[in-house]
C-alpha positions as CSV (number, residue, x, y, z in Angstrom):
1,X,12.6,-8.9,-8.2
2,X,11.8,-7.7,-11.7
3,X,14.7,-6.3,-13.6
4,X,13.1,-2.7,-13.8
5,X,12.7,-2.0,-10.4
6,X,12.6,1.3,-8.6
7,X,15.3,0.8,-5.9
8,X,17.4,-0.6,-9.2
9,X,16.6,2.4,-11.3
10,X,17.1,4.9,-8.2
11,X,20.5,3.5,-7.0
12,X,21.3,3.8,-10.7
13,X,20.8,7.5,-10.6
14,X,22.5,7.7,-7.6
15,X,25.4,6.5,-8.7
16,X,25.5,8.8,-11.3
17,X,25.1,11.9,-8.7
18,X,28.0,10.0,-6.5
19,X,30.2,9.9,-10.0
20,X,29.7,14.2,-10.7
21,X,30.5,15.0,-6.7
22,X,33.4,12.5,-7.3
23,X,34.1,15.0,-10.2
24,X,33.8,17.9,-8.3
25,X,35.5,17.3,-5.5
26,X,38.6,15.7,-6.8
27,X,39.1,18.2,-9.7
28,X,37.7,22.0,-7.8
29,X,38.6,20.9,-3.8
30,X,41.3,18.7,-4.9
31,X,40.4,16.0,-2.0
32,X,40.9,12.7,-3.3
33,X,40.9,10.2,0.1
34,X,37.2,11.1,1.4
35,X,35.5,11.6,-2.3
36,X,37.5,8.2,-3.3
37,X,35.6,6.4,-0.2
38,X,32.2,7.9,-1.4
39,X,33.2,6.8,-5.3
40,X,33.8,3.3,-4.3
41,X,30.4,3.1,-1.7
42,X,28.5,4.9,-3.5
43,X,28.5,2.9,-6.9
44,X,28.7,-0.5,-5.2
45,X,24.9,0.5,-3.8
46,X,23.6,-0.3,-6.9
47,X,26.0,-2.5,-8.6
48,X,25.2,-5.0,-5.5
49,X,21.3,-4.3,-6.3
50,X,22.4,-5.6,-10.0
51,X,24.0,-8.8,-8.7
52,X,21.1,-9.3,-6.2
53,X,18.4,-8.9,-9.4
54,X,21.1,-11.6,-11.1
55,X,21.1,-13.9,-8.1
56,X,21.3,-17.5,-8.5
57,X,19.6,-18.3,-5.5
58,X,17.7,-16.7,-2.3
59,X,20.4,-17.0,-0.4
60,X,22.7,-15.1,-2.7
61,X,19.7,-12.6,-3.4
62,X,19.7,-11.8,0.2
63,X,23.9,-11.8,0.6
64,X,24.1,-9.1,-2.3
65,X,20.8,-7.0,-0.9
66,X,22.9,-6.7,2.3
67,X,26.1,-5.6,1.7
68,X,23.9,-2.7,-0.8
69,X,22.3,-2.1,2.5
70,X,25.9,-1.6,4.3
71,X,27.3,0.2,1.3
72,X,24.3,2.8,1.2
73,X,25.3,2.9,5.0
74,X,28.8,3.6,4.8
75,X,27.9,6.2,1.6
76,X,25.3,8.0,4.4
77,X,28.8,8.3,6.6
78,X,30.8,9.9,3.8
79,X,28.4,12.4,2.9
80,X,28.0,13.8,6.7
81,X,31.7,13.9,6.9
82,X,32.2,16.1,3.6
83,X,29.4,18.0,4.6
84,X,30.6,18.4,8.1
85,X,34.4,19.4,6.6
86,X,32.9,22.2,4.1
87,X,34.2,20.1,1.1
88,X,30.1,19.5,0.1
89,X,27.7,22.4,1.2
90,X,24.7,21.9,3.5
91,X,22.7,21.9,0.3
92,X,24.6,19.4,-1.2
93,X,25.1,17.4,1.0
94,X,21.3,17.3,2.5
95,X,20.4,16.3,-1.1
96,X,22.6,13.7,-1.3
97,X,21.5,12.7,2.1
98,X,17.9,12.5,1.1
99,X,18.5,9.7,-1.4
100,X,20.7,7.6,0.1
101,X,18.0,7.6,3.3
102,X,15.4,7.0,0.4
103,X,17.7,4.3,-1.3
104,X,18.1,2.4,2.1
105,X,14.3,3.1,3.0
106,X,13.3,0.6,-0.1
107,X,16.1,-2.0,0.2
108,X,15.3,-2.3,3.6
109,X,11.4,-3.1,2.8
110,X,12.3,-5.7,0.3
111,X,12.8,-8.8,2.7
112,X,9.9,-7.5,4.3
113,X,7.5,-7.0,1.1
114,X,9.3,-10.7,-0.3
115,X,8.0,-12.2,3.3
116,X,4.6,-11.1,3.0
117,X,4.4,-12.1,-1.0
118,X,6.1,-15.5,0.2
119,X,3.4,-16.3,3.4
């Protein structure tokens, strides 16, 4: 996987939407146990991507791309709950919905697309 990927460059700018709702929610709603679950999730979705990219074998490739697959997971959990608990409004939180679904949409397709590549 090249270094300037799209599922790299979009968990990237996810984790800078997860970082400002962090923000938000800790400093105007002043809830810090939910939005510090969806901090910690939401980062490791693309830090695991960056260890994946820097993997030192396919093995380890495939380790890292899964636990960014159960982190983007766990992030998709977070969000309904603060959306379902008014801290995040339906807006909100059907944006942030949208890109994680999108995020987990391509890092489920790489195994798949690496397969193909790999027959």
């Amino acid at each position: 996987m090249k270094s300037d990927n799209i599922v790299q460059a979009k968990s990237f700018d996810f984790a800078i939407k997860i970082v400002r709702v962090y923000q938000f929610l800790s400093e105007e709603k002043k809830e810090f146990v939910l939005s510090k679950q969806l901090l910690r999730c939401g980062m490791s979705i693309g830090s695991n991507i960056a260890d994946a990219i820097g993997g030192q074998s396919p093995k380890n490739f495939y380790a890292k791309l899964t636990i960014s697959y159960k982190e983007a997971r766990e992030t998709h959990y977070w969000i309904r709950l603060l959306t379902a608990t008014d801290y995040l409004t339906q807006e909100k939180g059907d944006n942030l919905l949208k890109d994680v679904e999108e995020i987990l949409k391509l890092i489920g397709s790489i195994p798949k697309t690496l397969r193909l590549k790999n027959s």
